[in-house]
mmCIF file of the N, C-alpha and C atoms, coordinates in Angstrom:
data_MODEL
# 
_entry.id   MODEL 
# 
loop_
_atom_site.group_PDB 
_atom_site.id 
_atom_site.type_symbol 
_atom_site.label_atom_id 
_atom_site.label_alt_id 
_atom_site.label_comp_id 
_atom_site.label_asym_id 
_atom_site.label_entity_id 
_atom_site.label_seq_id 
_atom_site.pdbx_PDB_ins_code 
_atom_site.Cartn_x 
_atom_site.Cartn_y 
_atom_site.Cartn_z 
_atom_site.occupancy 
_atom_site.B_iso_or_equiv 
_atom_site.pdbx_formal_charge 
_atom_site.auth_seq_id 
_atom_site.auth_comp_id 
_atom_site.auth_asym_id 
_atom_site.auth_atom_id 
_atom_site.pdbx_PDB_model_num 
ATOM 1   N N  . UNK A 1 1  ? 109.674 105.594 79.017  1.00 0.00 ? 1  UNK A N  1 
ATOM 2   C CA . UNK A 1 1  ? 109.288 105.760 80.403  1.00 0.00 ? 1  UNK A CA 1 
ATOM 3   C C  . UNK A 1 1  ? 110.493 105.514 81.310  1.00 0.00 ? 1  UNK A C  1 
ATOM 4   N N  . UNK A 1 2  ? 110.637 106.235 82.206  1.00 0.00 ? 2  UNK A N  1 
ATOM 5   C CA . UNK A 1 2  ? 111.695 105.799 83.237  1.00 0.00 ? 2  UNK A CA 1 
ATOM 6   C C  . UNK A 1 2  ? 111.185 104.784 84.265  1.00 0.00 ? 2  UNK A C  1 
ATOM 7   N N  . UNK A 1 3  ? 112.278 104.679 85.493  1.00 0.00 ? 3  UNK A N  1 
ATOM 8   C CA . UNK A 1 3  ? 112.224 104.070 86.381  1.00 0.00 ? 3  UNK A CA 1 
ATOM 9   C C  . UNK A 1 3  ? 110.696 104.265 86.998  1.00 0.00 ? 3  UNK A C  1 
ATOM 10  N N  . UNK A 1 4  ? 110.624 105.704 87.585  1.00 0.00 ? 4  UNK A N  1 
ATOM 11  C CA . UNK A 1 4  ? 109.771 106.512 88.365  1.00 0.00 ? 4  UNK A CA 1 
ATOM 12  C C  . UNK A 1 4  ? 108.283 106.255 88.025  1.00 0.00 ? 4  UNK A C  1 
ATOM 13  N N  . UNK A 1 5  ? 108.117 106.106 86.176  1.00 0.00 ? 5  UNK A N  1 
ATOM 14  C CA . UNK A 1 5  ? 107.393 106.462 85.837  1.00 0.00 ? 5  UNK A CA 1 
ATOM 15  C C  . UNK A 1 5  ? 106.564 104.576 86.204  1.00 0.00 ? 5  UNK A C  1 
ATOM 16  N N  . UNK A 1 6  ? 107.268 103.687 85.647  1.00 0.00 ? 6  UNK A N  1 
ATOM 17  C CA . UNK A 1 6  ? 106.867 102.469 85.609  1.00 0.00 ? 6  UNK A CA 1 
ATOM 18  C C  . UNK A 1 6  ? 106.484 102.109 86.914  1.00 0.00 ? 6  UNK A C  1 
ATOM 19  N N  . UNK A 1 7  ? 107.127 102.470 88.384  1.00 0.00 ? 7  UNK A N  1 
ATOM 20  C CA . UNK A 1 7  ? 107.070 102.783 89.474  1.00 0.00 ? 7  UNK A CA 1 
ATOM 21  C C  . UNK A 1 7  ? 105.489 102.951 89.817  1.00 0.00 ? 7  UNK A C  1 
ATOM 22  N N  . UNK A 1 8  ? 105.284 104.097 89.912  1.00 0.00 ? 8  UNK A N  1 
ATOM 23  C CA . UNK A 1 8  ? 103.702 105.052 89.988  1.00 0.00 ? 8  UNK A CA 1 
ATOM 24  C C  . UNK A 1 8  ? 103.044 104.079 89.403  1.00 0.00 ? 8  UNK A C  1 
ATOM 25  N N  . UNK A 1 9  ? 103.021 103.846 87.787  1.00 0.00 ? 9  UNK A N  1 
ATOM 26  C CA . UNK A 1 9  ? 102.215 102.693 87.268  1.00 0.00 ? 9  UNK A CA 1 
ATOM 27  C C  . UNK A 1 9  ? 102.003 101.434 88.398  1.00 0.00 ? 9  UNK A C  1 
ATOM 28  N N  . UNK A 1 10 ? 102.779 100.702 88.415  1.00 0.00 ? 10 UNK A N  1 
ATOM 29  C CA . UNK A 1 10 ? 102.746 99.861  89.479  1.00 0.00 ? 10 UNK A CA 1 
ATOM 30  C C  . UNK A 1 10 ? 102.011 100.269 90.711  1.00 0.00 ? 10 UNK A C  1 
ATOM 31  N N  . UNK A 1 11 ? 102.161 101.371 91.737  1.00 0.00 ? 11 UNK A N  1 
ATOM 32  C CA . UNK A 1 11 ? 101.425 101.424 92.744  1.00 0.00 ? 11 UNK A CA 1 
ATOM 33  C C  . UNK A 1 11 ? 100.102 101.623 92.201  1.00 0.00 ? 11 UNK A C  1 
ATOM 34  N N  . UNK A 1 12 ? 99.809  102.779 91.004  1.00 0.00 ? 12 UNK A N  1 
ATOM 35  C CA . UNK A 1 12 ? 98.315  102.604 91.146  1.00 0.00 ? 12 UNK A CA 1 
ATOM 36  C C  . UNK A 1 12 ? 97.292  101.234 90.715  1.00 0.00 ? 12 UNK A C  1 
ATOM 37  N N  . UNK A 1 13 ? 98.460  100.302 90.011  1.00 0.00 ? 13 UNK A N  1 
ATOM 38  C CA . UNK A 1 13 ? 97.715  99.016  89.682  1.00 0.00 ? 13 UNK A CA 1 
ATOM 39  C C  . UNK A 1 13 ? 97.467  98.626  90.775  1.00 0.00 ? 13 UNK A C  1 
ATOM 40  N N  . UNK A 1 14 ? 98.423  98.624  92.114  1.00 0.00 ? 14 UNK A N  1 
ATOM 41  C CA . UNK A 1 14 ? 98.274  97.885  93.347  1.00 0.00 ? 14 UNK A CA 1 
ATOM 42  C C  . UNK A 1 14 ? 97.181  98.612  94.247  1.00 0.00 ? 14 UNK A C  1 
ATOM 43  N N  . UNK A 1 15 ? 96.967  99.774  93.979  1.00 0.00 ? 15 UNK A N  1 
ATOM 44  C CA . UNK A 1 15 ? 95.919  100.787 94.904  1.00 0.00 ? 15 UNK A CA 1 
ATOM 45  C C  . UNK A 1 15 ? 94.515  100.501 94.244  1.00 0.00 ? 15 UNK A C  1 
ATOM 46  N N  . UNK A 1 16 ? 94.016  99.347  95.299  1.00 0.00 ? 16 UNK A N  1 
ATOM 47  C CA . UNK A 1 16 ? 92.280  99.019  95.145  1.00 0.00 ? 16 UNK A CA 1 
ATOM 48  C C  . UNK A 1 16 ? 91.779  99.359  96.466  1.00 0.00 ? 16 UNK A C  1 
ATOM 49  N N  . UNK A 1 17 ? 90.795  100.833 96.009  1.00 0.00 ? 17 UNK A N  1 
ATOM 50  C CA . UNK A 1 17 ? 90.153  101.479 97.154  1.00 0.00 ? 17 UNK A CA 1 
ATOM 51  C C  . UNK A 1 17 ? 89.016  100.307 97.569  1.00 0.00 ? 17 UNK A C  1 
ATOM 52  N N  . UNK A 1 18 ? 89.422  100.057 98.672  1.00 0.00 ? 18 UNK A N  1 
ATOM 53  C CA . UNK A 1 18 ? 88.800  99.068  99.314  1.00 0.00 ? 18 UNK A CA 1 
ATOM 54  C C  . UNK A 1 18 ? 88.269  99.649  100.766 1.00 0.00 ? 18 UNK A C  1 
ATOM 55  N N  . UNK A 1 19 ? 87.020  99.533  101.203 1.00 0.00 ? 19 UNK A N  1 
ATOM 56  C CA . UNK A 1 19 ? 86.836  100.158 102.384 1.00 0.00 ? 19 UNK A CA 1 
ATOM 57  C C  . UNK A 1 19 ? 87.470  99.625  104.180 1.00 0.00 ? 19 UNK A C  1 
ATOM 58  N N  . UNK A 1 20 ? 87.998  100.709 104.954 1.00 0.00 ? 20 UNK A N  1 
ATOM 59  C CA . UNK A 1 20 ? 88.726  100.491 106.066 1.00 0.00 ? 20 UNK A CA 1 
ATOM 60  C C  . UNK A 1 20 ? 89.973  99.685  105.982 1.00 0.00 ? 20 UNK A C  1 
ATOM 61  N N  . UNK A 1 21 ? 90.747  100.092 104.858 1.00 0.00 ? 21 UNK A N  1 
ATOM 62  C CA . UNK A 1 21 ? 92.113  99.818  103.961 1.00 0.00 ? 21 UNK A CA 1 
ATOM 63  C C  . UNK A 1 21 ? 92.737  101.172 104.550 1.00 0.00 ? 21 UNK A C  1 
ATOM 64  N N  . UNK A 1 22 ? 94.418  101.138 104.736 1.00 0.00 ? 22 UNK A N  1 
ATOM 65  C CA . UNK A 1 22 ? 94.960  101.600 104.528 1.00 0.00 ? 22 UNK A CA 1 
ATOM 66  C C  . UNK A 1 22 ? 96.372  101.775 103.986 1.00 0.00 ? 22 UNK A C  1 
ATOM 67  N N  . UNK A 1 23 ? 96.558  102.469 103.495 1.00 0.00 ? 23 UNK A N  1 
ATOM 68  C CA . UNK A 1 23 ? 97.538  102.486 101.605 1.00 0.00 ? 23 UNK A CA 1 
ATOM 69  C C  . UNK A 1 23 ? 98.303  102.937 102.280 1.00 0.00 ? 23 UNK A C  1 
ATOM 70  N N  . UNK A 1 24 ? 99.661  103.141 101.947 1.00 0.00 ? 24 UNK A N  1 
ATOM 71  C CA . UNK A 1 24 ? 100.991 103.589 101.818 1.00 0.00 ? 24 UNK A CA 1 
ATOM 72  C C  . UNK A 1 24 ? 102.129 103.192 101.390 1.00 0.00 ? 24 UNK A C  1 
ATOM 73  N N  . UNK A 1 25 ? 103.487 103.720 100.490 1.00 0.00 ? 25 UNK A N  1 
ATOM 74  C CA . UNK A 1 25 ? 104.559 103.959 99.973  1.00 0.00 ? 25 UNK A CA 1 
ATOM 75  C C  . UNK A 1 25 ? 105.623 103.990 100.834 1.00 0.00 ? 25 UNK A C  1 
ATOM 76  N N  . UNK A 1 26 ? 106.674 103.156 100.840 1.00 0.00 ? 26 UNK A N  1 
ATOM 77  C CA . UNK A 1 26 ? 107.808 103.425 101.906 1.00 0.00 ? 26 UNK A CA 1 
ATOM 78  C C  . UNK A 1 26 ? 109.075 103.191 100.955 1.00 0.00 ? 26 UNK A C  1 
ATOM 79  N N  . UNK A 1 27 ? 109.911 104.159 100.884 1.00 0.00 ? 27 UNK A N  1 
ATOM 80  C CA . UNK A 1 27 ? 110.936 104.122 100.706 1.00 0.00 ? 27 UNK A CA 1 
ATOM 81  C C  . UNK A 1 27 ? 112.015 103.794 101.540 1.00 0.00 ? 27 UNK A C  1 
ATOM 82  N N  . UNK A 1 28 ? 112.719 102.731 101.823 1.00 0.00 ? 28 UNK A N  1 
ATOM 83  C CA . UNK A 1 28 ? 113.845 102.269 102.420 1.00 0.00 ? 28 UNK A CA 1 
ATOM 84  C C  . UNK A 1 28 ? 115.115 102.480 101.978 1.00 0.00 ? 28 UNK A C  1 
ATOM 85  N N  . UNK A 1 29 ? 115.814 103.227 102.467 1.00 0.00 ? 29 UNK A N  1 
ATOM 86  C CA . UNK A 1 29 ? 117.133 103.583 101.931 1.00 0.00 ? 29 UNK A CA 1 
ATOM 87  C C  . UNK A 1 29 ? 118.214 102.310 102.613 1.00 0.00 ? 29 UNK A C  1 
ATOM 88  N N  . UNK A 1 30 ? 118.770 101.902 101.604 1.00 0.00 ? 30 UNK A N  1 
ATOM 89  C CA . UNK A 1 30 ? 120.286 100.602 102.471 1.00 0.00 ? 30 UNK A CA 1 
ATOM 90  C C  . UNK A 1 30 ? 121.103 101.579 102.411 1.00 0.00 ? 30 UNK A C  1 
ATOM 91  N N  . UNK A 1 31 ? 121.602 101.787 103.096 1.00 0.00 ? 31 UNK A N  1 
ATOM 92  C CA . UNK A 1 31 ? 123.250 102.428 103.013 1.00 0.00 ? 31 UNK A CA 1 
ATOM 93  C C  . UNK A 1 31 ? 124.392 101.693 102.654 1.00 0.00 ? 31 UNK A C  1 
ATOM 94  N N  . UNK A 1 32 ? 124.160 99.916  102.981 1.00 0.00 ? 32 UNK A N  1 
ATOM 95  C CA . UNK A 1 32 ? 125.188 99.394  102.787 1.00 0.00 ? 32 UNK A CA 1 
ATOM 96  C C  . UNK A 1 32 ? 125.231 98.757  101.103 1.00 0.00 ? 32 UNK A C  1 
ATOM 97  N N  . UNK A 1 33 ? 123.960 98.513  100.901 1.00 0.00 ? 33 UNK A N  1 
ATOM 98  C CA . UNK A 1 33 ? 123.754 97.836  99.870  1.00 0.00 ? 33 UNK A CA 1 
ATOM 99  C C  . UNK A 1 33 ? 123.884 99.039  98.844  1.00 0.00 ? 33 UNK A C  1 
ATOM 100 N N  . UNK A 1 34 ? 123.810 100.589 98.591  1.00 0.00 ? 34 UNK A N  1 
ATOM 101 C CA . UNK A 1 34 ? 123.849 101.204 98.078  1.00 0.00 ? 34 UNK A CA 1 
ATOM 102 C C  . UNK A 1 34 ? 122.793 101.508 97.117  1.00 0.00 ? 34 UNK A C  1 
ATOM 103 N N  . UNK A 1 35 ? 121.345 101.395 97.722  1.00 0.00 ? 35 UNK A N  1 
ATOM 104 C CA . UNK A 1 35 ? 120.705 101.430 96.925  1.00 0.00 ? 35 UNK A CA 1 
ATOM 105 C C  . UNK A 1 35 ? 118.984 101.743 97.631  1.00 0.00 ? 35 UNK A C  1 
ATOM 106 N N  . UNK A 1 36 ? 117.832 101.786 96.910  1.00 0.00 ? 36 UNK A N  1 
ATOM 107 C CA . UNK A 1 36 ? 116.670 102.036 97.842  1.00 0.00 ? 36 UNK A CA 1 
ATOM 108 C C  . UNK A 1 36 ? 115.292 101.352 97.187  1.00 0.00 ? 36 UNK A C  1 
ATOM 109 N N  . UNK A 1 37 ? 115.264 100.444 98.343  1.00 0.00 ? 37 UNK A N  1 
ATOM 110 C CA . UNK A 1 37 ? 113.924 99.832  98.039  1.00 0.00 ? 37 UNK A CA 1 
ATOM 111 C C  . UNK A 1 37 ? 112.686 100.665 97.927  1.00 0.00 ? 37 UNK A C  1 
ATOM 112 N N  . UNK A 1 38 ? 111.434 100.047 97.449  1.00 0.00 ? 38 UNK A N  1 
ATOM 113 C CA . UNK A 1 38 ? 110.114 100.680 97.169  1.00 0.00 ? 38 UNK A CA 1 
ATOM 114 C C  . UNK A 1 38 ? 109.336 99.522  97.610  1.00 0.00 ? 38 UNK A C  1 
ATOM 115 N N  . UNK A 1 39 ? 108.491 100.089 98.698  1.00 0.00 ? 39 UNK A N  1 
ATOM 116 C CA . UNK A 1 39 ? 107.012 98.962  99.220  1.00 0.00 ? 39 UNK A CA 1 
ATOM 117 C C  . UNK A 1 39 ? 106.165 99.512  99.161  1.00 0.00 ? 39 UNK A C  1 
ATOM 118 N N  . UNK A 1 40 ? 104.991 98.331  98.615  1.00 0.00 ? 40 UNK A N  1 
ATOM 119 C CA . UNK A 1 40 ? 103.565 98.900  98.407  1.00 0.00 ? 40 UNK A CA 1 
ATOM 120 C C  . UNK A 1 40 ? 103.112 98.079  99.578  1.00 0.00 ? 40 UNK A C  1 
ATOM 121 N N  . UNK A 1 41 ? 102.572 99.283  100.830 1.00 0.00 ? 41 UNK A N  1 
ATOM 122 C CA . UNK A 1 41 ? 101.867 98.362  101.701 1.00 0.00 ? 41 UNK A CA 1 
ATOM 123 C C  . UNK A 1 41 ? 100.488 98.582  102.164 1.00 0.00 ? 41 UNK A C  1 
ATOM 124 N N  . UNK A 1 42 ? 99.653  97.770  102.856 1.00 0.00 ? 42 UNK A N  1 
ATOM 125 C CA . UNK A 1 42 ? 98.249  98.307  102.893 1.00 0.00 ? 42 UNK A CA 1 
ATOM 126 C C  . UNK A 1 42 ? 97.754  97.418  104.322 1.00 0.00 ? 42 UNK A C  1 
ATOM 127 N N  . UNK A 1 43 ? 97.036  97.877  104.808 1.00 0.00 ? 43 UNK A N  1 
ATOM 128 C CA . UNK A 1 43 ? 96.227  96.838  106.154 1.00 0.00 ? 43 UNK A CA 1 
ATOM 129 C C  . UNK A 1 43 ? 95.551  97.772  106.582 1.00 0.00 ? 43 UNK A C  1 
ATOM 130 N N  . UNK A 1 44 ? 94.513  96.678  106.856 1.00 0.00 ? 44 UNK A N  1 
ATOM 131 C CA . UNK A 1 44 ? 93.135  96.586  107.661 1.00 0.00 ? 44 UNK A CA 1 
ATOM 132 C C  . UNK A 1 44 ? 93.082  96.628  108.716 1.00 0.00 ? 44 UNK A C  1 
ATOM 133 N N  . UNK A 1 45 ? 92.550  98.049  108.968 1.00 0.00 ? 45 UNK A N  1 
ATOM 134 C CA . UNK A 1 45 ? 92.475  98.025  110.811 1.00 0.00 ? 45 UNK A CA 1 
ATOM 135 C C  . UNK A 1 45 ? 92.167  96.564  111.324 1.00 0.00 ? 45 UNK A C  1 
ATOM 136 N N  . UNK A 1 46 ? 93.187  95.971  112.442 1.00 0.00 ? 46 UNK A N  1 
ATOM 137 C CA . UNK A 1 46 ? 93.014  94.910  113.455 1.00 0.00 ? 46 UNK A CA 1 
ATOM 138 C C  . UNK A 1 46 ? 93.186  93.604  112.329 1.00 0.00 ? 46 UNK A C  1 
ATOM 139 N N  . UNK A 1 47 ? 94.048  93.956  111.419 1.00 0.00 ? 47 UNK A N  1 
ATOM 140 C CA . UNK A 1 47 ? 94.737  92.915  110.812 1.00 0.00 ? 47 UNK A CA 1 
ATOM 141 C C  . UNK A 1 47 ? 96.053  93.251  110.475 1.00 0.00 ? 47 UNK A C  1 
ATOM 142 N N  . UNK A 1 48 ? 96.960  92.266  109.630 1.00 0.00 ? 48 UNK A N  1 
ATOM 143 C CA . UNK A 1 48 ? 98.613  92.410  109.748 1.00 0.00 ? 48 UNK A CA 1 
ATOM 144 C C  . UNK A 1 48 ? 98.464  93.340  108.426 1.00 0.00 ? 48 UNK A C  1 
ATOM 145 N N  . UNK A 1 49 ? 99.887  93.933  108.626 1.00 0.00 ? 49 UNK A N  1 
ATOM 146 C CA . UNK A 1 49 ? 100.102 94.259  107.160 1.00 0.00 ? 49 UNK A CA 1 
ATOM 147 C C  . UNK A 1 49 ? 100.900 93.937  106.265 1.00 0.00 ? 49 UNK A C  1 
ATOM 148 N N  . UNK A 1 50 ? 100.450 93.831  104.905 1.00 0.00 ? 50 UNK A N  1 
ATOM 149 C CA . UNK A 1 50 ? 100.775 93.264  104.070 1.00 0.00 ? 50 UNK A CA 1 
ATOM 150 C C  . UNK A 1 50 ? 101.738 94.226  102.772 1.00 0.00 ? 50 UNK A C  1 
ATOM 151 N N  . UNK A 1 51 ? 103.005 94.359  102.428 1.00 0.00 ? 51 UNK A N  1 
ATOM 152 C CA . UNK A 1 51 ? 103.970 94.770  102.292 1.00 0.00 ? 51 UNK A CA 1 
ATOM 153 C C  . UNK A 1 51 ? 104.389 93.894  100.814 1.00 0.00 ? 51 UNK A C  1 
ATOM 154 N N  . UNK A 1 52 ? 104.794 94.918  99.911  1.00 0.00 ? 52 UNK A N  1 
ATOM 155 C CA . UNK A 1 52 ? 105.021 93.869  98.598  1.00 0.00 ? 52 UNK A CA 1 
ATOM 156 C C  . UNK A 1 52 ? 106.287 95.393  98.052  1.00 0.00 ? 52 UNK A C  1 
ATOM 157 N N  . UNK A 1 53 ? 107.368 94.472  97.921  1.00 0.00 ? 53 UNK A N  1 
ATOM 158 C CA . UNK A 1 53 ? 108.213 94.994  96.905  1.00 0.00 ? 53 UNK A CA 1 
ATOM 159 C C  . UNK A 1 53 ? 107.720 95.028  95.421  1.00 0.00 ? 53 UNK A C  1 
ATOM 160 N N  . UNK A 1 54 ? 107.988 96.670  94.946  1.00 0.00 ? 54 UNK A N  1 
ATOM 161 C CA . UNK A 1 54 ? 107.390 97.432  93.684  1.00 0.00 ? 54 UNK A CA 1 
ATOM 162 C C  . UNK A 1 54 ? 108.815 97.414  92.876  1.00 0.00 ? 54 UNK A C  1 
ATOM 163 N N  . UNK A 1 55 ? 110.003 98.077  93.767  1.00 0.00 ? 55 UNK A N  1 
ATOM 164 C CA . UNK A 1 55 ? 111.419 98.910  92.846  1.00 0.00 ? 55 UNK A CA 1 
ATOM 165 C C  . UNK A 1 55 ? 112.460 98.552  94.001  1.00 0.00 ? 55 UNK A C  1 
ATOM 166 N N  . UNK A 1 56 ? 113.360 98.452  93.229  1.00 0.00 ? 56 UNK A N  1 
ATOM 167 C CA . UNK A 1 56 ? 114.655 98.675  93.830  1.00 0.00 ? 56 UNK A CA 1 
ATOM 168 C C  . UNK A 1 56 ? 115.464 99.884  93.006  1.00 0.00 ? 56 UNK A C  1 
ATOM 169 N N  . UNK A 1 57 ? 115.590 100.899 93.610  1.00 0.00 ? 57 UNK A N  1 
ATOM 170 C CA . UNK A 1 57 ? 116.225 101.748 92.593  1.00 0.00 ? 57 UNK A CA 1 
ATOM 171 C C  . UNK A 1 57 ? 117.507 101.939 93.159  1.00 0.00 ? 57 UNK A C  1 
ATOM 172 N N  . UNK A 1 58 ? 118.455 102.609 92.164  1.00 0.00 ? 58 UNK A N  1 
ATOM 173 C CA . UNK A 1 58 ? 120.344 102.655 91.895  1.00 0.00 ? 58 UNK A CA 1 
ATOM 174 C C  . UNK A 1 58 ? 120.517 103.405 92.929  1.00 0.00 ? 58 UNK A C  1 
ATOM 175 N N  . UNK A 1 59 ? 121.732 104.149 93.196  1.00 0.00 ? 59 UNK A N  1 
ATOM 176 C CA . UNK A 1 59 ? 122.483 104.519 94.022  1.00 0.00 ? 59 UNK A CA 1 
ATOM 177 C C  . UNK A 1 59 ? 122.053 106.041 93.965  1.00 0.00 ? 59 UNK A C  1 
ATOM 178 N N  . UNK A 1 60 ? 121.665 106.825 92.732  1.00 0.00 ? 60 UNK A N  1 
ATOM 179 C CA . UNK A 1 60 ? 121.367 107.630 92.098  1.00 0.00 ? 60 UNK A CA 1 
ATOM 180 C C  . UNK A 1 60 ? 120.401 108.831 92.817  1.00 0.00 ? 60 UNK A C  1 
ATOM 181 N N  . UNK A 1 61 ? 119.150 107.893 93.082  1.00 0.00 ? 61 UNK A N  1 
ATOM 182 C CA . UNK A 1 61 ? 118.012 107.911 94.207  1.00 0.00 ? 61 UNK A CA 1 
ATOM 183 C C  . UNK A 1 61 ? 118.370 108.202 95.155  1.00 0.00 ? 61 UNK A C  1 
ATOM 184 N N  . UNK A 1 62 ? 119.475 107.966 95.983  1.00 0.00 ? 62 UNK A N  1 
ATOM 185 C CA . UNK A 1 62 ? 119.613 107.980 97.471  1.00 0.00 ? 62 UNK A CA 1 
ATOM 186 C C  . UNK A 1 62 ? 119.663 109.763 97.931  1.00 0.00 ? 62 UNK A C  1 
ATOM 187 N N  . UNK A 1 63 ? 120.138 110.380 97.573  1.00 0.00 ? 63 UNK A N  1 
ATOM 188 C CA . UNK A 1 63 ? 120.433 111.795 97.515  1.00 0.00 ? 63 UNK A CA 1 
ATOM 189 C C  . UNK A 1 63 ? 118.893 112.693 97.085  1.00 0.00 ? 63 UNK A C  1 
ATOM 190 N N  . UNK A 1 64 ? 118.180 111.853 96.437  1.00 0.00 ? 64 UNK A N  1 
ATOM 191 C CA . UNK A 1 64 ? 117.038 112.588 96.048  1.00 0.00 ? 64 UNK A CA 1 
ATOM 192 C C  . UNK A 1 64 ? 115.681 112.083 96.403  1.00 0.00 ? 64 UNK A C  1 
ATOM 193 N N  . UNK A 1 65 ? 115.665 111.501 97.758  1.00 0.00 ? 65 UNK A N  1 
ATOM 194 C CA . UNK A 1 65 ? 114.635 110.418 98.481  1.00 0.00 ? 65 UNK A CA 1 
ATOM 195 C C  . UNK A 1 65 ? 113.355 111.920 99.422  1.00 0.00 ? 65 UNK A C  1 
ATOM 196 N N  . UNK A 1 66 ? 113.757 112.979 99.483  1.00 0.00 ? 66 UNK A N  1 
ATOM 197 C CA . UNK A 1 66 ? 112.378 113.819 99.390  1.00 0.00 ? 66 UNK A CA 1 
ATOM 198 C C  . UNK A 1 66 ? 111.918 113.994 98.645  1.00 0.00 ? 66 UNK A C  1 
ATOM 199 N N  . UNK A 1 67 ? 112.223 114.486 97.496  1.00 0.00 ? 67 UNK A N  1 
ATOM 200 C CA . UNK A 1 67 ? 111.684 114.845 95.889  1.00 0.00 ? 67 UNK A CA 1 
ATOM 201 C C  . UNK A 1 67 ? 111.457 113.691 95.565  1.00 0.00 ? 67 UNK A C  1 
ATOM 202 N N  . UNK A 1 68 ? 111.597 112.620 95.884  1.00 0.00 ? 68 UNK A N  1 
ATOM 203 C CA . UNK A 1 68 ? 111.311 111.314 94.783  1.00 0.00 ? 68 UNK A CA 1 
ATOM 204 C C  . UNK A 1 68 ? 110.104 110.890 95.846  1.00 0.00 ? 68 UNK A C  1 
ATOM 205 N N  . UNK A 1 69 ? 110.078 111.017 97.127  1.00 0.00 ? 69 UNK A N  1 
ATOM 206 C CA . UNK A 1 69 ? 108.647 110.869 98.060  1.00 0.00 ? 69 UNK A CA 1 
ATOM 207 C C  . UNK A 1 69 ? 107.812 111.988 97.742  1.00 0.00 ? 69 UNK A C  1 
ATOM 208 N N  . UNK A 1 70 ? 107.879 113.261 96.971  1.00 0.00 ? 70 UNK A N  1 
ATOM 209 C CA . UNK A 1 70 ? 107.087 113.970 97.043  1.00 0.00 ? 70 UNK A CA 1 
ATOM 210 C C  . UNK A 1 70 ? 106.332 114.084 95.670  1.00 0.00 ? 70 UNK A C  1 
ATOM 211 N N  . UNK A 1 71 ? 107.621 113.152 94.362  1.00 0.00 ? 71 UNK A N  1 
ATOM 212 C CA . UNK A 1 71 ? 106.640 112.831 93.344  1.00 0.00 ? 71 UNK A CA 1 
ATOM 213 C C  . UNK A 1 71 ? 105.640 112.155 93.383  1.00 0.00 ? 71 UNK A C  1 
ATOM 214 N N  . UNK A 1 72 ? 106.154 110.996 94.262  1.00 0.00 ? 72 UNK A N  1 
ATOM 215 C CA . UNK A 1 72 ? 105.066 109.575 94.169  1.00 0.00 ? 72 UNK A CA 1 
ATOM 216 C C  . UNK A 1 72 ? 103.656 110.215 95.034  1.00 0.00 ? 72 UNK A C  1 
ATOM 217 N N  . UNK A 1 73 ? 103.991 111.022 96.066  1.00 0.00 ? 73 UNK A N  1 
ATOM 218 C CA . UNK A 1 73 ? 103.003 111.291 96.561  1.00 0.00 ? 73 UNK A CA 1 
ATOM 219 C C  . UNK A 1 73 ? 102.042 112.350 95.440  1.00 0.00 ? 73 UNK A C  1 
ATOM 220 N N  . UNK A 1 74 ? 102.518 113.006 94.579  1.00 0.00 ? 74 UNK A N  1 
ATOM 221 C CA . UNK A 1 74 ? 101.671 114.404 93.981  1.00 0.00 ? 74 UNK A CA 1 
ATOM 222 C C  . UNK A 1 74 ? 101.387 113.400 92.707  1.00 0.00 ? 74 UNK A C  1 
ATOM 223 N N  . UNK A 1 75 ? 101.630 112.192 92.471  1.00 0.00 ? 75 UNK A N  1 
ATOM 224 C CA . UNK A 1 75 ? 101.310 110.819 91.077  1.00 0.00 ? 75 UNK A CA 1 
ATOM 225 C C  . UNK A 1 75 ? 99.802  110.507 91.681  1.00 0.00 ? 75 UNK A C  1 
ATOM 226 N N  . UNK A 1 76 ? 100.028 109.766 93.093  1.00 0.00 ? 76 UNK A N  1 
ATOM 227 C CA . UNK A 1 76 ? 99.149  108.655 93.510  1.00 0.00 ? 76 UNK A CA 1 
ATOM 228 C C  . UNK A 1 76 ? 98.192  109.545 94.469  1.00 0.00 ? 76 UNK A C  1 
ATOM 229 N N  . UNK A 1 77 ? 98.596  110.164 95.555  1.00 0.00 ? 77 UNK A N  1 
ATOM 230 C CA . UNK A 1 77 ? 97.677  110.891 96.634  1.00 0.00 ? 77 UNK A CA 1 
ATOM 231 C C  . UNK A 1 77 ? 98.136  109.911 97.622  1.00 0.00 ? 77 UNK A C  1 
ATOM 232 N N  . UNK A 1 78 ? 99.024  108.887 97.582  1.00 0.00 ? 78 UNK A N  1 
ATOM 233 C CA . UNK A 1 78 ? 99.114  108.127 99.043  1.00 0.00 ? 78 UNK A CA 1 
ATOM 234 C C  . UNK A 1 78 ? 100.298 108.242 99.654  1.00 0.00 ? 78 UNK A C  1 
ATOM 235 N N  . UNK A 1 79 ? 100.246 108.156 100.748 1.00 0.00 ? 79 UNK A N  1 
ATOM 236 C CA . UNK A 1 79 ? 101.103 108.508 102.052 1.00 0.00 ? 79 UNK A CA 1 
ATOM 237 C C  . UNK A 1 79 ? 102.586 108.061 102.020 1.00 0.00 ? 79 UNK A C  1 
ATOM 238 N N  . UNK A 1 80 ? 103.771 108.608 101.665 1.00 0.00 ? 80 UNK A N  1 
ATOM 239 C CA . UNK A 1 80 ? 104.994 107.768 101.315 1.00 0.00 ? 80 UNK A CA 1 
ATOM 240 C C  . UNK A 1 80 ? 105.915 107.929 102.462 1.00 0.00 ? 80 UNK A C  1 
ATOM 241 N N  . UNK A 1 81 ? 106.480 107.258 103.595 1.00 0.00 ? 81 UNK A N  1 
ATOM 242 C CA . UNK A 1 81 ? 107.047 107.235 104.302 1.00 0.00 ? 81 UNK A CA 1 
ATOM 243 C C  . UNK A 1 81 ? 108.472 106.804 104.077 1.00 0.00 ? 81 UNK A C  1 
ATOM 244 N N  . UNK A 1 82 ? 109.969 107.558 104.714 1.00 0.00 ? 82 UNK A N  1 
ATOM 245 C CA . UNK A 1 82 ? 111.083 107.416 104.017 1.00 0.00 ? 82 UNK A CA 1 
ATOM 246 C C  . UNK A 1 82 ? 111.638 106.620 105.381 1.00 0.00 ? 82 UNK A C  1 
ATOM 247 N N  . UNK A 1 83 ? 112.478 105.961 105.511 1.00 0.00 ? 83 UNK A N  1 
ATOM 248 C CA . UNK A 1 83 ? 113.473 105.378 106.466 1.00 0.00 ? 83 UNK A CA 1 
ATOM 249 C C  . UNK A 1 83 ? 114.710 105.596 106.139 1.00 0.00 ? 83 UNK A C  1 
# 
């Protein structure tokens, strides 16, 4: 299994359809650090949200951060936002 794959695993362990939840994937690119985080985050209308590091992936990733938001999204069905 690769990176990607263990990745997806991870979010869907973290994705519990829970009602008036909302799910999403954010990819954070560092520029300085050379590298790109992965958050699994979720909140409840009129509560905070709650944000959990999944991946840190290599330098590798950085160049391929649409296609790698458009896998996770066509894996899971949830919303992946890039920075």
């Amino acid at each position: 299994m690769t990176e990607i794959d263990d990745m997806i695993l991870m979010i869907n362990k973290l994705f519990t359809k829970k009602p008036n939840t909302i799910y999403e994937v954010r990819l954070v690119n560092q520029t300085y650090a050379k590298q790109v985080n992965v958050f699994f985050e979720y909140y409840r209308i009129g509560h905070a949200t709650h944000s959990q590091q999944i991946a840190r992936l290599d330098d590798q990733y950085r160049t391929r951060l649409p296609e790698l938001a458009k896998q996770i999204h066509q894996a899971t069905g949830l919303t992946v936002n890039t920075n």
